[in-house]
FIDO-41659 format. One record per residue (C-alpha): x, y, z; residue in three letters. Coordinates in steps of 0.02 Angstrom, whole numbers, plus 50000, padded with zeros to 5 digits. Example, Ala and Ser with C-alpha at 12.3 -4.5 7.8 and 13.67 -1.06 7.14 Angstrom:
residues 2
east:north:up:fikol
50615:49775:50390:Ala $
50684:49947:50357:Ser $
//
This chain:
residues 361
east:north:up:fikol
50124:50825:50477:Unk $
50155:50759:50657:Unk $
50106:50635:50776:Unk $
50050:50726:50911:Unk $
50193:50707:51073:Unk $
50037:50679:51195:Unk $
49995:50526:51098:Unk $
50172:50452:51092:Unk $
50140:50407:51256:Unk $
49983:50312:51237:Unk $
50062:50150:51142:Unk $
49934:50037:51224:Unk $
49820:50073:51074:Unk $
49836:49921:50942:Unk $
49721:49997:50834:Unk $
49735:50185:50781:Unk $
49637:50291:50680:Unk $
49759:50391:50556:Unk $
49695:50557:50492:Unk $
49810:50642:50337:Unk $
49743:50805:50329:Unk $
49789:50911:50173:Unk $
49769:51085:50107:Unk $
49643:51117:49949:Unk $
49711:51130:49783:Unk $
49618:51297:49752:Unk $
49700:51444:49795:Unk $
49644:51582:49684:Unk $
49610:51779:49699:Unk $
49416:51699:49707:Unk $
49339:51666:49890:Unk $
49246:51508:49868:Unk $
49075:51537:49980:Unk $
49076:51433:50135:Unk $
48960:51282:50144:Unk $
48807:51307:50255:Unk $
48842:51271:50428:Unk $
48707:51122:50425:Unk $
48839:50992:50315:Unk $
49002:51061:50377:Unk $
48928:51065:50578:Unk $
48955:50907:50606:Unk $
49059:50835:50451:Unk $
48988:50705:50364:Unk $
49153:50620:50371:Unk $
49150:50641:50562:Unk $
48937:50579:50554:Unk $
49031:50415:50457:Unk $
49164:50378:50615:Unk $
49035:50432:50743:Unk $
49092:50278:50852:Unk $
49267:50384:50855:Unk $
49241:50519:50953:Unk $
49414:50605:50913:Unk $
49370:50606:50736:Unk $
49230:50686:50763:Unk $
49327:50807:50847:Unk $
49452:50836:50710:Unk $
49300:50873:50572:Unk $
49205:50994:50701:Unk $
49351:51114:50711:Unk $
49427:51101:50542:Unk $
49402:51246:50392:Unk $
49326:51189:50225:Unk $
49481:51255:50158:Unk $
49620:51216:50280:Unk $
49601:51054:50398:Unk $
49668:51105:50550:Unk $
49805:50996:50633:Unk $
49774:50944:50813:Unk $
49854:50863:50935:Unk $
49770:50689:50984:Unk $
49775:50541:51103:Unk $
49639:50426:51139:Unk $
49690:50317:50988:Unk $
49692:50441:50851:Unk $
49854:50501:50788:Unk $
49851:50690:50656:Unk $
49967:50667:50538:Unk $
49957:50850:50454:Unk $
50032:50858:50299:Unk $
50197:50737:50301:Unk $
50220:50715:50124:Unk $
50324:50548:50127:Unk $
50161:50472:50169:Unk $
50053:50555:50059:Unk $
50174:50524:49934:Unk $
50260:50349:49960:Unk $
50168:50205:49992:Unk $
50308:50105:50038:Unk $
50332:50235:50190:Unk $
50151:50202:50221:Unk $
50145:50031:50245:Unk $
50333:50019:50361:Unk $
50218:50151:50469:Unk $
50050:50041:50474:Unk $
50160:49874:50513:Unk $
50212:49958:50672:Unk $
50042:50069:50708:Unk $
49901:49939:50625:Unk $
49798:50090:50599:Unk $
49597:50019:50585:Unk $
49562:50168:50486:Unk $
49642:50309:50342:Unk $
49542:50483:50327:Unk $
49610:50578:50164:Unk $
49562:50759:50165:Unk $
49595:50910:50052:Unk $
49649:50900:49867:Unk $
49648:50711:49796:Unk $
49809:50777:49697:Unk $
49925:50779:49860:Unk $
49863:50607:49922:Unk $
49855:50534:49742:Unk $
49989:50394:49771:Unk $
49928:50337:49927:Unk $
49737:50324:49891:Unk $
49775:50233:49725:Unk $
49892:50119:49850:Unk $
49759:50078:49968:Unk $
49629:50077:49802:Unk $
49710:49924:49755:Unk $
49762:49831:49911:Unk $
49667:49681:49959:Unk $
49695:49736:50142:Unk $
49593:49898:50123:Unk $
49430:49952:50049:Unk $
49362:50126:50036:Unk $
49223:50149:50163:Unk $
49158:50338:50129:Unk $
49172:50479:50002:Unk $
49116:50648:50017:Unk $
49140:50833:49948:Unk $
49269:50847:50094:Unk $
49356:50665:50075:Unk $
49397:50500:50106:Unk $
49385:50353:50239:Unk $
49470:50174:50192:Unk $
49449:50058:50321:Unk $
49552:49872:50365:Unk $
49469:49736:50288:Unk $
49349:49631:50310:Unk $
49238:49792:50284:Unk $
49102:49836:50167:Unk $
49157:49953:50040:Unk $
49068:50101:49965:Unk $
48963:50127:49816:Unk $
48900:50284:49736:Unk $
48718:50244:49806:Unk $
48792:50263:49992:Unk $
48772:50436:49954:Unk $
48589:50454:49931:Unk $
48563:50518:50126:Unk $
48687:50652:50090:Unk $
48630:50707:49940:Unk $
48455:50706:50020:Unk $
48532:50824:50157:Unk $
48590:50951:50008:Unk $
48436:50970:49914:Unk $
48378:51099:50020:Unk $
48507:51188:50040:Unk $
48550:51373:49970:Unk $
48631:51355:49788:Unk $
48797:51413:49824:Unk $
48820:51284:49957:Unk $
48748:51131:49846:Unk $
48869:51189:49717:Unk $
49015:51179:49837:Unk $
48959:51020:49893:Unk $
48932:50937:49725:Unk $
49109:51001:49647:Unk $
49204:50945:49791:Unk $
49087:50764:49780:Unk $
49146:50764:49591:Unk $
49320:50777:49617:Unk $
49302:50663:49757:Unk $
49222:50531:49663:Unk $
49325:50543:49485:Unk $
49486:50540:49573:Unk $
49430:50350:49668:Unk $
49375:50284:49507:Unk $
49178:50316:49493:Unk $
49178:50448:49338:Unk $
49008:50428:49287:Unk $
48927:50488:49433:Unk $
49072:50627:49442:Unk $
49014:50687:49272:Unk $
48826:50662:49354:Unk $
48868:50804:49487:Unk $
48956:50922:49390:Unk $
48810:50911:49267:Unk $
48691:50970:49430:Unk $
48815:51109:49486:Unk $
48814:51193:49320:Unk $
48617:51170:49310:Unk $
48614:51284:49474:Unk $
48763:51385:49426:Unk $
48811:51391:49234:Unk $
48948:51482:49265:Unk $
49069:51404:49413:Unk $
49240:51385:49368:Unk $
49277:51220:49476:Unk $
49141:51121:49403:Unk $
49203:51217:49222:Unk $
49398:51145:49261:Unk $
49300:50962:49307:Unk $
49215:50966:49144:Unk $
49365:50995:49070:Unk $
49455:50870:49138:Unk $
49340:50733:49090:Unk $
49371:50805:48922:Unk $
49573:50760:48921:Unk $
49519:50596:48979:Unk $
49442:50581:48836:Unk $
49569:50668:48745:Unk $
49470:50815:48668:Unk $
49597:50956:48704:Unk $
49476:51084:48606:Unk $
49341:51043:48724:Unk $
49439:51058:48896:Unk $
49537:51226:48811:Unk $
49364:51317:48794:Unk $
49305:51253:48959:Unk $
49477:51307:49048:Unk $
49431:51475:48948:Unk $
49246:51492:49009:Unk $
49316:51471:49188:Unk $
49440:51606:49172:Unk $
49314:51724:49116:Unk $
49221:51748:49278:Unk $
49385:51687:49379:Unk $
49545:51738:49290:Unk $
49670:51714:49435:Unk $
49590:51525:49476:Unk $
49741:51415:49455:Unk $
49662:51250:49425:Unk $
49585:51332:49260:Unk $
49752:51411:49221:Unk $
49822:51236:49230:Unk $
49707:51114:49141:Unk $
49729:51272:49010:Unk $
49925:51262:48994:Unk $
49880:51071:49011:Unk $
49764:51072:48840:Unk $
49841:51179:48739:Unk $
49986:51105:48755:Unk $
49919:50911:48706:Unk $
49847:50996:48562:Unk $
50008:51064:48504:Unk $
49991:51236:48540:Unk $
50172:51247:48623:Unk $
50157:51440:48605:Unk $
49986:51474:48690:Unk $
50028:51348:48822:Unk $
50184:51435:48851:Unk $
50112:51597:48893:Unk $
49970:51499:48995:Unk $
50115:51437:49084:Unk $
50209:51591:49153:Unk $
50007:51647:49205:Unk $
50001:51509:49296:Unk $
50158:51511:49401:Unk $
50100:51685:49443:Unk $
49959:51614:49565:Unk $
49932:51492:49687:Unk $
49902:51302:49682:Unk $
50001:51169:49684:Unk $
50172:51255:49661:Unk $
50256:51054:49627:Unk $
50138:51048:49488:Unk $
50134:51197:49414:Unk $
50314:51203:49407:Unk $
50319:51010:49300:Unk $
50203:51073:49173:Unk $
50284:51228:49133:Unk $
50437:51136:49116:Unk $
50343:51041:48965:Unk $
50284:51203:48877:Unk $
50453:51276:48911:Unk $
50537:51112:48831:Unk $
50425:51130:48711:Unk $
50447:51295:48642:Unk $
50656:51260:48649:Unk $
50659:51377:48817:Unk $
50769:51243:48886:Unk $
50839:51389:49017:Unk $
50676:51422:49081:Unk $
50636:51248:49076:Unk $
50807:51234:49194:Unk $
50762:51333:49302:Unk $
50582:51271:49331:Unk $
50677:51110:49373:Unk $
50773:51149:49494:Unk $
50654:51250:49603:Unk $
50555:51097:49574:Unk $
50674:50988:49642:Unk $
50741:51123:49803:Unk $
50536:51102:49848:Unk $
50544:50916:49841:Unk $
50707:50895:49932:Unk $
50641:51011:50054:Unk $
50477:50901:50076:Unk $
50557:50739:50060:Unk $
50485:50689:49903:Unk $
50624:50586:49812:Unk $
50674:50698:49682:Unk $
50763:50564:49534:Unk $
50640:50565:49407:Unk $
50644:50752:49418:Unk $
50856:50750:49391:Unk $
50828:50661:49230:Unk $
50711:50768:49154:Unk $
50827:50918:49221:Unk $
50998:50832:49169:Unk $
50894:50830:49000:Unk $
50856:50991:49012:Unk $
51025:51070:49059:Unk $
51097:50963:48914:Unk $
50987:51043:48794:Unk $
51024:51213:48868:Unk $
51219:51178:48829:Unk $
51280:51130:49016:Unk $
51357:50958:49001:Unk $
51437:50939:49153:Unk $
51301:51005:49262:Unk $
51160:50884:49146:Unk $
51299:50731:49186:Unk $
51295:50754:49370:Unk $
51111:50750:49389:Unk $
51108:50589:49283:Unk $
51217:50521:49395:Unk $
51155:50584:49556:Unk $
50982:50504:49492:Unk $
51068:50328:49423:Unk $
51145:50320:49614:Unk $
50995:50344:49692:Unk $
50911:50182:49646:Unk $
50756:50233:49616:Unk $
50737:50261:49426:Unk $
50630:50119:49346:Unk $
50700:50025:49187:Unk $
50654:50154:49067:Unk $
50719:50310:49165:Unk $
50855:50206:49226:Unk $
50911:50181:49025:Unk $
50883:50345:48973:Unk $
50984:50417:49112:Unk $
51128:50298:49083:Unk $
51145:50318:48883:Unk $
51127:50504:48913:Unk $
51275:50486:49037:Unk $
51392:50390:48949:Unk $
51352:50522:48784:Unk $
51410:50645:48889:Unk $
51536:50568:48951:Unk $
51597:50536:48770:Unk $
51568:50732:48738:Unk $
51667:50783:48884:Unk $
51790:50654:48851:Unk $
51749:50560:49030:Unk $
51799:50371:49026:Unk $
//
C-alpha cells in the first residue's frame, strides 16, 4: 500500500479521499464467474462518490477479484494494501490527524480490514455511508449513515440480471453486510443466492458461519461439507470446517481439515492460527511450533505486531520441551508493551516458571 509520489506533492488538499484496497479472501482451484459488466461498469461504490471523480476512476479499472492500485492526485490518495492501517487503528488515526481524510473506501475481504472498520464502526467521528457486494464507504461526520433499505435501487438493478451474477452479487452483499453488523438481512441474501443456486459454496461457508454464531458446530460442519463437495480446494470452506470441528471437539478431524487447508490459498495469517489450535489440540505441539513461527516471520514481514502471537508460541515451544527458546519469546512479548492484562500475566508467570526450571533468577 502506497501513497502515490505524484500526490505527495499536492498537500494543498485539506480534505482527501482515502481508498484501502484489499485482495479477496477466496482463492480456491474454483474461478468464481465474473459479475455482468452492467454492476461492475461503473461500480456502485464509484455511482455512491460520483461527486469524486478519482474514485470513480479507481472502481472503473479495478478486477472483482484484485483492486488494482493506482497512482492518484487530485485529492485522492491509494493506499494498496499497507497492513498497519488495515490492521491498527491507532496508526489510522496518527495518519487522519495529519491527512483529515473526508472519506474511507474498504474493499476486498472484510477479514483484512476487520480492525479498522470495527474502529471507525464505533467512532462518533465516522458513520458508514455505503455497503455493497464489493465494499465499504465511511464518511466524516455530520453524515447520514446507511441502512439496509439504502440498498433497494441496487438490488432493483440485480433482479434482472443472469443468475450467476446475482449470486455473486448477493454473497459478496452478505458478507458485506454481516461483517458491519446487519446479520439479518445477511442471512436474507444468502437465503436468495441458494434459492437461485442450491449449491454455491460461498453462500454454503456464509450459512455456516451464521451457524458458529450461533454456536451449532454440527450445522456449520455439514454446511462446510456440502461446499466442499462441488468445490473441494475452496479454502474458506476448508476453514470454517477445521473451524467447527474443532469447537465441537473433534480435535482429530479438525486436525486433518487443518493440514488440507494450509495446502490452498486464503488467508495464509489465518490459516496458519487455526491450525495451530487443532495442532495444540491434538498434543502436536511441534507442528503447532512451527505454524507459529511462520506465522509470526509473515507478520513481522507485514508489520503486524506480532506479541500475542510469541505467547501462544512461547506456550507452544514449552509444551514441545524447548524452555529456553519458549522463555525468550515470553520475554520478547512482555518487552514489547503491547500484551493486555491477561496476556501480559500469563506471559509473566510462564516466564518466571521457566525461569525457576532453568534455574534463571
Amino acid at each position: 500500500m502506497h501513497a502515490s509520489s505524484k500526490h505527495k506533492k499536492n498537500h494543498h488538499f485539506l480534505r482527501p479521499l482515502v481508498v484501502l484496497t484489499t485482495l479477496l479472501l477466496a482463492a480456491c482451484a474454483e474461478k468464481k464467474p465474473a459479475l455482468d459488466s452492467s454492476i461492475t461498469e461503473p461500480r456502485f461504490l464509484a455511482d455512491h462518490l460520483s461527486d469524486l471523480t478519482e474514485a470513480q476512476k479507481i472502481f472503473a479499472t479495478a478486477s472483482l477479484n484484485k483492486p488494482t492500485p493506482l497512482a492518484i492526485s487530485a485529492g485522492v490518495k491509494v493506499y494498496d494494501e499497507e497492513v498497519a492501517l488495515l490492521t491498527n487503528p491507532s496508526q489510522w488515526r496518527a495518519v487522519d490527524r495529519t491527512e483529515r481524510f473526508a472519506a474511507v473506501v474498504l474493499t476486498g475481504s472484510a477479514a483484512s480490514y476487520k480492525s479498522l472498520a470495527e474502529h471507525l464502526d464505533g467512532a462518533p467521528d465516522w458513520a458508514l455511508t455505503h455497503l455493497d457486494h464489493m465494499g465499504v464507504v465511511y464518511r466524516r461526520m455530520p453524515v447520514t449513515a446507511w441502512k439496509p433499505d439504502a440498498a433497494a435501487s441496487i438490488r432493483e438493478r440485480i433482479s434482472a440480471l443472469p443468475a450467476a451474477s446475482r449470486v455473486a452479487f448477493l454473497t459478496g452483499f452478505a458478507a458485506n453486510l454481516s461483517a458491519r453488523g446487519f446479520p439479518n438481512e445477511a442471512r436474507a441474501a444468502v437465503d436468495e443466492a441458494l434459492e437461485v443456486e442450491p449449491g454455491n459454496a460461498q453462500a454454503l461457508v456464509l450459512q455456516g458461519g451464521f451457524a458458529m454464531a450461533s454456536k451449532d458446530f454440527l450445522s456449520a460442519t455439514r454446511h462446510a461439507r456440502t461446499a466442499l463437495e462441488t468445490s473441494p480446494h475452496y479454502a474458506p470452506a476448508l476453514y470454517l470446517l477445521t473451524e467447527s470441528l474443532l469447537a465441537s471437539g473433534s480435535a482429530s478431524e479438525a486436525f486433518d481439515a487443518g493440514e488440507n487447508l494450509l495446502a490452498t490459498g486464503g488467508d495464509r495469517a489465518a490459516n496458519l492460527f487455526l491450525f495451530a489450535k487443532a495442532a495444540r489440540a491434538v498434543h502436536h505441539y511441534r507442528k503447532e511450533s512451527e505454524a507459529l513461527a511462520e506465522l509470526i516471520a509473515l507478520a513481522d514481514a507485514s508489520g503486524v505486531p506480532t506479541a500475542s502471537y510469541r505467547v501462544f508460541y512461547g506456550q507452544a515451544l514449552a509444551s514441545d520441551g524447548k524452555p529456553v527458546e519458549a522463555l525468550e519469546q515470553f520475554e520478547t512479548a512482555i518487552r514489547s508493551g503491547a500484551l493486555n492484562r491477561g496476556e501480559l500475566d500469563f506471559a509473566a508467570n510462564s516466564a518466571l516458571r521457566l525461569r525457576e526450571k532453568l534455574g534463571i533468577e
